[in-house]
C-alpha positions as a Markdown table, in Angstrom:
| # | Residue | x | y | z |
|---|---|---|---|---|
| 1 | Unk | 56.0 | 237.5 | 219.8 |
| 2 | Unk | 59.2 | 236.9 | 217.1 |
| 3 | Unk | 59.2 | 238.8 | 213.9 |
| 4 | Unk | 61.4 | 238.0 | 211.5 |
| 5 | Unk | 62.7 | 240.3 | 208.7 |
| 6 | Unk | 63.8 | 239.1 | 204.9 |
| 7 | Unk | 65.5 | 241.7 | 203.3 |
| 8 | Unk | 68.7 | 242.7 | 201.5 |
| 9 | Unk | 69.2 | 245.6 | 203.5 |
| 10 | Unk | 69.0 | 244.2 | 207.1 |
| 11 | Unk | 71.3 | 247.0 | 208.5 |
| 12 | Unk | 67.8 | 249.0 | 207.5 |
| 13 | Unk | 66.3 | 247.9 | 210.9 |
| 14 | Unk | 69.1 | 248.2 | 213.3 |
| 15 | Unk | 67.7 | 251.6 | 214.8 |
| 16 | Unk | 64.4 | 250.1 | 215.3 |
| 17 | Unk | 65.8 | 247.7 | 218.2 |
| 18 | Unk | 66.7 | 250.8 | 220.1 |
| 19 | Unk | 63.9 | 253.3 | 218.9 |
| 20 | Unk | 61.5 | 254.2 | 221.9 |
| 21 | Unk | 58.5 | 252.1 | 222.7 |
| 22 | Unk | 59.7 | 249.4 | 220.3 |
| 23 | Unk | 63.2 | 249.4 | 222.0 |
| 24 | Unk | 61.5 | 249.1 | 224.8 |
| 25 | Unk | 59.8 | 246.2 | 224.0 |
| 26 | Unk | 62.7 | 244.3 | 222.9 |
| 27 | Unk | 64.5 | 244.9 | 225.9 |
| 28 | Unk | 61.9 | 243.6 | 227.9 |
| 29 | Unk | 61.5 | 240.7 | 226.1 |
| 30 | Unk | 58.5 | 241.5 | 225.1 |
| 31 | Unk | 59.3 | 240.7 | 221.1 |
| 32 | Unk | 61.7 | 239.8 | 219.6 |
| 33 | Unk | 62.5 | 241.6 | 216.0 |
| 34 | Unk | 65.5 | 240.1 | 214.0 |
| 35 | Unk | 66.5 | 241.1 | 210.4 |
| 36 | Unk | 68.3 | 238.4 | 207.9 |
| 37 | Unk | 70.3 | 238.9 | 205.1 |
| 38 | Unk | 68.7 | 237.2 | 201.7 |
| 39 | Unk | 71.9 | 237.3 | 200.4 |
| 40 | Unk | 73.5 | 234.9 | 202.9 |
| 41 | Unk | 71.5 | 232.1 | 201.2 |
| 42 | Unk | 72.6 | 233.1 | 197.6 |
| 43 | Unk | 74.9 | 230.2 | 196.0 |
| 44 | Unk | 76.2 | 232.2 | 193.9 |
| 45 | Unk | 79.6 | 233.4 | 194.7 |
| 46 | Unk | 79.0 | 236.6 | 194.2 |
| 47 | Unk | 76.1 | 236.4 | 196.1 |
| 48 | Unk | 73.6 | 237.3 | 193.2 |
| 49 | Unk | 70.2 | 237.5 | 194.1 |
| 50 | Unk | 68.2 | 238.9 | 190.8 |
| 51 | Unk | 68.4 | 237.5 | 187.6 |
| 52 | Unk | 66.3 | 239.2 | 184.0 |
| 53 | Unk | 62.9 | 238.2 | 184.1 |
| 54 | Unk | 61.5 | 235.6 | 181.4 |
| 55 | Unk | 59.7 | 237.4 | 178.7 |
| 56 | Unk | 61.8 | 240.1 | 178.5 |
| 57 | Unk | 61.3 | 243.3 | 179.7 |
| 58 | Unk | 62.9 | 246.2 | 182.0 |
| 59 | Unk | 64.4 | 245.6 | 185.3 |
| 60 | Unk | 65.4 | 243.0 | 187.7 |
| 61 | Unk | 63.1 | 240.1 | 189.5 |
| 62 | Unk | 64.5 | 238.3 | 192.8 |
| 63 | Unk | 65.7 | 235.0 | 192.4 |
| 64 | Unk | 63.3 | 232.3 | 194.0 |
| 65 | Unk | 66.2 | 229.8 | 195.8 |
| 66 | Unk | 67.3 | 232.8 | 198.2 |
| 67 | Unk | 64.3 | 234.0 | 199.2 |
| 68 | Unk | 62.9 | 230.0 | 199.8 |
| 69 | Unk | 66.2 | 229.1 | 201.9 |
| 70 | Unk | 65.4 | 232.6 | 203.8 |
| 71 | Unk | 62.1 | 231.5 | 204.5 |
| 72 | Unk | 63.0 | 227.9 | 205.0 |
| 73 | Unk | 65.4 | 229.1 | 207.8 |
| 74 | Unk | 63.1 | 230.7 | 210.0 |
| 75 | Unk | 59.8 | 229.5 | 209.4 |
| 76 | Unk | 58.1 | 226.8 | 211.9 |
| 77 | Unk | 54.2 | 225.4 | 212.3 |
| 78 | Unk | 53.5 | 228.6 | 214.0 |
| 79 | Unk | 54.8 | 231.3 | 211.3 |
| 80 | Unk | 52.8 | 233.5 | 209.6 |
| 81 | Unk | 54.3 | 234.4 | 206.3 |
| 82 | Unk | 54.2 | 238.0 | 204.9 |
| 83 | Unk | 55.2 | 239.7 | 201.5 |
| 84 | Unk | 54.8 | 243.0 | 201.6 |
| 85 | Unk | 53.5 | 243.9 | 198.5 |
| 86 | Unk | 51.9 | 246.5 | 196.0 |
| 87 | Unk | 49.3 | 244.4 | 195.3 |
| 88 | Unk | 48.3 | 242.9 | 198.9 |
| 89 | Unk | 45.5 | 243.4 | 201.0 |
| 90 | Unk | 45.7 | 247.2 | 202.1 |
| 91 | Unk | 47.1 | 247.7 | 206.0 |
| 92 | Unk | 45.0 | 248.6 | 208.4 |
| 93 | Unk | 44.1 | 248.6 | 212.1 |
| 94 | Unk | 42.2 | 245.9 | 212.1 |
| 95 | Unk | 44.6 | 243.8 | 210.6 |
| 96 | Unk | 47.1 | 245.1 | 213.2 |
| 97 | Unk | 45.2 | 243.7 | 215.5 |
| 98 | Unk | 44.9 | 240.4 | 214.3 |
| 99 | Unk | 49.0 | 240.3 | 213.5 |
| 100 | Unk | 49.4 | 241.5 | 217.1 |
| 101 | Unk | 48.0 | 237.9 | 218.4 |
| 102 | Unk | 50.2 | 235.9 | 216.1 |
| 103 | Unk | 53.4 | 233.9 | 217.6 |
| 104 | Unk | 55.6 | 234.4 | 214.3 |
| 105 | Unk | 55.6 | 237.1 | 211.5 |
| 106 | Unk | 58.2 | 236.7 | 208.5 |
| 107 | Unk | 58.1 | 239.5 | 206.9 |
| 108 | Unk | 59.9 | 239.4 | 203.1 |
| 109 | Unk | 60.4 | 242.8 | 201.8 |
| 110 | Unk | 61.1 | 242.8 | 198.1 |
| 111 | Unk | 63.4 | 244.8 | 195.6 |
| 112 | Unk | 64.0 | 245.6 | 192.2 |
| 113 | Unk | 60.4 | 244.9 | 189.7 |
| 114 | Unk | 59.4 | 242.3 | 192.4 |
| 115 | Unk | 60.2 | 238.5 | 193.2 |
| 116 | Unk | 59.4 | 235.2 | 191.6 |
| 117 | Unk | 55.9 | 234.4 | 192.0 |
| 118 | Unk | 56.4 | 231.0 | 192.4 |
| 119 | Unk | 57.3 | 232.3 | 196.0 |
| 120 | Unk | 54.2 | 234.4 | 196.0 |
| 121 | Unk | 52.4 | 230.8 | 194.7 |
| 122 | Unk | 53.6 | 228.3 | 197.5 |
| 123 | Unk | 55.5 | 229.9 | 200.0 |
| 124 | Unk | 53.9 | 233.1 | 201.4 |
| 125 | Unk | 50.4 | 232.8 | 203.4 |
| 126 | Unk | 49.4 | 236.4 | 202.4 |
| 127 | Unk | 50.4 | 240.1 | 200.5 |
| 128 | Unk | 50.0 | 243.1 | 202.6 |
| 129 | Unk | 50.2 | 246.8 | 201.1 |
| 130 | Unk | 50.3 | 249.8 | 202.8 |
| 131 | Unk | 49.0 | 252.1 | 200.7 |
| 132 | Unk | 48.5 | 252.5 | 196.5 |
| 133 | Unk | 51.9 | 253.8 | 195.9 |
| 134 | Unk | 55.3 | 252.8 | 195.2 |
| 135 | Unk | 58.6 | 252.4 | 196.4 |
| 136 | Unk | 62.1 | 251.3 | 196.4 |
| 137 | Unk | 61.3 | 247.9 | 198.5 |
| 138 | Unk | 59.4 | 246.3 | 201.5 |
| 139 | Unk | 62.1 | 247.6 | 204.0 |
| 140 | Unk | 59.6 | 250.6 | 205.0 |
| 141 | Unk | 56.1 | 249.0 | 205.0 |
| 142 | Unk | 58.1 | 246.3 | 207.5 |
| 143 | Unk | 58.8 | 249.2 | 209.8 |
| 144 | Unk | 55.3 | 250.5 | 209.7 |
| 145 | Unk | 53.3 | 247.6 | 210.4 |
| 146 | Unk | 55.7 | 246.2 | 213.0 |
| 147 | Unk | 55.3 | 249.4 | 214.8 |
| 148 | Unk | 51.7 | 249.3 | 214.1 |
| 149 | Unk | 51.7 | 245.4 | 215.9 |
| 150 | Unk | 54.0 | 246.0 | 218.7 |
| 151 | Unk | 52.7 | 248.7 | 220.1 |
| 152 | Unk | 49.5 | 246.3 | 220.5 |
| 153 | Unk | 51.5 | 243.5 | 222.9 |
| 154 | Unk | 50.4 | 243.0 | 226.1 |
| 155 | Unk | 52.5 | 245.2 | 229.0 |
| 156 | Unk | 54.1 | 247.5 | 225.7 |
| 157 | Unk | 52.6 | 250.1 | 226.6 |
| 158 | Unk | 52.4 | 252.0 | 229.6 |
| 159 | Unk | 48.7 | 253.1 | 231.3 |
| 160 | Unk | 49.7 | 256.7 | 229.7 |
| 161 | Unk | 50.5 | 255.7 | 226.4 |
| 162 | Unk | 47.5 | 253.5 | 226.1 |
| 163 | Unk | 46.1 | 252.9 | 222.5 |
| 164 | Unk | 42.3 | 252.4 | 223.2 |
| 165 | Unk | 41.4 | 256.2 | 222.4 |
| 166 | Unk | 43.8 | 256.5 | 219.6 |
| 167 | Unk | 42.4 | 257.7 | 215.6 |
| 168 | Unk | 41.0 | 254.4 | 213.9 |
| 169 | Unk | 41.6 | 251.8 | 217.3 |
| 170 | Unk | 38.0 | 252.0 | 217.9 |
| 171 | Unk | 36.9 | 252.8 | 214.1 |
| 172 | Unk | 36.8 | 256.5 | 214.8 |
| 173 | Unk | 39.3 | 259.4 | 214.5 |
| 174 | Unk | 40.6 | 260.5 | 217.9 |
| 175 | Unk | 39.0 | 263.3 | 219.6 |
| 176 | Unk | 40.9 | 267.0 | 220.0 |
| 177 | Unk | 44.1 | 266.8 | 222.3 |
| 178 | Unk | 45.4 | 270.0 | 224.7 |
| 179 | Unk | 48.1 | 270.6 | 227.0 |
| 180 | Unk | 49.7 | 273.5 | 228.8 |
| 181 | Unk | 49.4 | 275.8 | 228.4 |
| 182 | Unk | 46.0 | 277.0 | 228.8 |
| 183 | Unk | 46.3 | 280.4 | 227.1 |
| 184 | Unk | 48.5 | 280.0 | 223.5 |
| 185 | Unk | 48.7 | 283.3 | 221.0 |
| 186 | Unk | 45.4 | 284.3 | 222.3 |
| 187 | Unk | 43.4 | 280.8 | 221.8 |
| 188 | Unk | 41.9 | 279.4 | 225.1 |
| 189 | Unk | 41.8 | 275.5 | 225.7 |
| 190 | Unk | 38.6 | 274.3 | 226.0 |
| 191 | Unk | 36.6 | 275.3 | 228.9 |
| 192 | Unk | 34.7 | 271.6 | 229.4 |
| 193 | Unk | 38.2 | 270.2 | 229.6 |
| 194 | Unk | 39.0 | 272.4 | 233.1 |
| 195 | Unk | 35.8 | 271.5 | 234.4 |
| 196 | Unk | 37.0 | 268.5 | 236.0 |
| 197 | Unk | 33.4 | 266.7 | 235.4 |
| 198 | Unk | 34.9 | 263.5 | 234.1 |
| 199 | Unk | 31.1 | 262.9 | 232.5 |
| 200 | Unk | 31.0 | 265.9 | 230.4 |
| 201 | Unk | 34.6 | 265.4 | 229.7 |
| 202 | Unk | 33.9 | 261.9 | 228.1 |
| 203 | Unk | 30.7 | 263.2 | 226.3 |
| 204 | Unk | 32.5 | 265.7 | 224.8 |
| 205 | Unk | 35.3 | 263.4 | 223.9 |
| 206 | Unk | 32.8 | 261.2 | 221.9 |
| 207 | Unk | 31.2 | 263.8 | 220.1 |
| 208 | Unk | 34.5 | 265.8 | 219.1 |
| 209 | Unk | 35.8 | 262.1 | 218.1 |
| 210 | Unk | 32.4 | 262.0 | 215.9 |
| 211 | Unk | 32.9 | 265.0 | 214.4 |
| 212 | Unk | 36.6 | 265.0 | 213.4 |
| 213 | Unk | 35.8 | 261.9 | 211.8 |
| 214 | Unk | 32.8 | 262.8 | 210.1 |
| 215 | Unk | 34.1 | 266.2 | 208.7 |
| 216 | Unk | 37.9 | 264.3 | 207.7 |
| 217 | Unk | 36.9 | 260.7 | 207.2 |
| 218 | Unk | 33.0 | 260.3 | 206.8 |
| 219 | Unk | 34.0 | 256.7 | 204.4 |
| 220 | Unk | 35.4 | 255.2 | 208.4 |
| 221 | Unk | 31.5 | 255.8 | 209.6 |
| 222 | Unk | 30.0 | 253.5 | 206.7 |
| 223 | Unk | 32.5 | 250.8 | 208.2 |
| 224 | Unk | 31.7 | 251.0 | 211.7 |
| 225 | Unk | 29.2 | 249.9 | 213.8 |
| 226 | Unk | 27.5 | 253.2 | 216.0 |
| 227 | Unk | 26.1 | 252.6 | 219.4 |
| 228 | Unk | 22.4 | 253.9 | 220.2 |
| 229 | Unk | 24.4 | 256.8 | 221.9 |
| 230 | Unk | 27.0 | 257.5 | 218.7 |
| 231 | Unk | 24.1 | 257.5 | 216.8 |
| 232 | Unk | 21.7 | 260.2 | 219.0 |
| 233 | Unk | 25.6 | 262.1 | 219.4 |
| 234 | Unk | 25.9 | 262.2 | 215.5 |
| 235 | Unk | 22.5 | 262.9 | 214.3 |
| 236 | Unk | 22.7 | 266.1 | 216.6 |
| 237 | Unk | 26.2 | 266.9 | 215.1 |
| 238 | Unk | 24.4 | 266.5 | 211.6 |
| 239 | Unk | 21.6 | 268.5 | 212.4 |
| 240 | Unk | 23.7 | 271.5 | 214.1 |
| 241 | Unk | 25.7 | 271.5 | 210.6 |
| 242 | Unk | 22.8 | 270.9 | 208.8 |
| 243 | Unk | 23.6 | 267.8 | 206.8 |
C-alpha cells in the first residue's frame, strides 16, 4: 500500500516512519507513507496558500490551485482521495478495513476555517471525520487512521500482536486482559485463566467480551450481528444482572 499525505506541516509525520509497528512496516516495505508540502505547489512567491473567503467573514480558507497541483501530483487510476474533515463520514473500524485493501490513500489534511470546496466538489472521492470535535487541522486524524489501516496489512503484524480479538475488530469490546503477576495489592487474576482448559478459557473470553460491551457500549450490540451462541451467552449475562 502507498499513502500519501497533503499537508502544510509535512515535518508533522516524520516520527511516524520510525514509530514501532508502523516503522516497522515501512522498513519492510510493507507501505509506504510519504508526506508533501502544499506549499511547494503555491505560485505565489511567497508561497501563500489562504486567501479571505468570499462573503466575508472571520478567518482564512485554503486556496484551491495548491491543494489541486498537490493532488494532481500524486494521484493515479488507483488513488483513493481523502479529506479529512469535520463534516465527513465518522471513522470507524469498519471503514479501516475497507481503506486497508486500497492500493493508494491521499490524505489532504486541511487548515485555517477549511479549503475551497470546489476541491471538496470535483477532486476528493470522500470526507472522513474522526470524531464531533474540532481542531487545528487534518495533520492528527491522518495519524490516526493510518495507524488504524496499517496495522491491518498483511505480514504487519506479528502472530502476538494479532488484531482479530481486539475492542470493536469483531463488533465487540475486547474481553479483560492479565499478566504477571498473579497476586497484585491483594487482587487475584482470574482463576479460569490458570486453568489451562483452552475451552473454558475461550467461553469466558466471549462472555467477559459480551459484558464489557454491553455494560460500556450496549449502542455496538444494536450494530452487530450475534451468533446463536452470543445470543444464549448474553441473554444469561442479562438475566444474572437482571436486565
Amino acid at each position: 500500500m502507498k499513502i500519501d499525505i497533503l499537508s502544510l506541516f509535512p515535518e508533522f509525520f516524520s516520527p511516524l516512519l520510525s514509530w514501532s509497528i508502523i516503522g516497522r512496516a515501512c522498513e519492510e516495505n510493507k507501505v509506504s507513507i510519504n508526506s508533501i508540502n502544499i506549499r511547494d505547489f503555491s505560485k505565489n512567491k511567497h508561497k501563500k496558500v489562504d486567501d479571505y473567503p468570499f462573503g466575508g467573514g472571520t478567518g482564512m480558507v485554503m486556496k484551491p490551485e495548491p491543494i489541486f497541483h498537490a493532488i494532481d501530483s500524486v494521484r493515479d487510476k488507483n488513488s483513493r482521495v481523502i479529506y479529512l474533515s469535520p463534516q465527513g463520514k465518522k471513522f470507524s473500524q469498519e471503514l479501516a478495513n475497507e481503506l486497508s485493501k486500497e492500493e493508494h490513500l491521499v490524505l489532504l489534511c486541511g487548515h485555517y476555517e477549511g479549503i475551497d470546496n470546489r476541491i471538496i466538489e470535483h477532486y476528493i472521492d470522500e470526507e472522513i471525520s474522526i470524531g464531533d470535535f474540532v481542531l487545528t487541522g487534518g495533520e492528527i486524524p491522518a495519524m490516526i487512521i493510518i495507524d488504524a489501516i496499517v496495522r491491518l496489512l498483511p505480514g504487519v503484524l506479528r502472530s502476538d500482536e494479532s488484531f482479530t480479538d481486539e475492542s470493536h475488530y469483531n463488533g465487540l469490546l475486547e474481553y479483560p486482559q492479565y499478566t504477571r503477576p498473579r497476586e497484585f495489592n491483594g487482587y487475584s487474576v482470574p482463576d479460569i485463566l490458570l486453568s489451562g482448559n483452552h475451552g473454558k478459557i475461550e467461553t469466558w473470553r466471549k462472555e467477559e467480551a459480551l459484558k464489557a460491551t454491553l455494560s460500556k457500549r450496549p449502542d455496538l450490540l444494536k450494530k452487530k450481528t450475534l451468533s446463536k451462541e452470543e445470543l444464549i451467552i448474553l441473554s444469561k449475562i442479562k438475566d444474572s444482572l437482571q436486565l
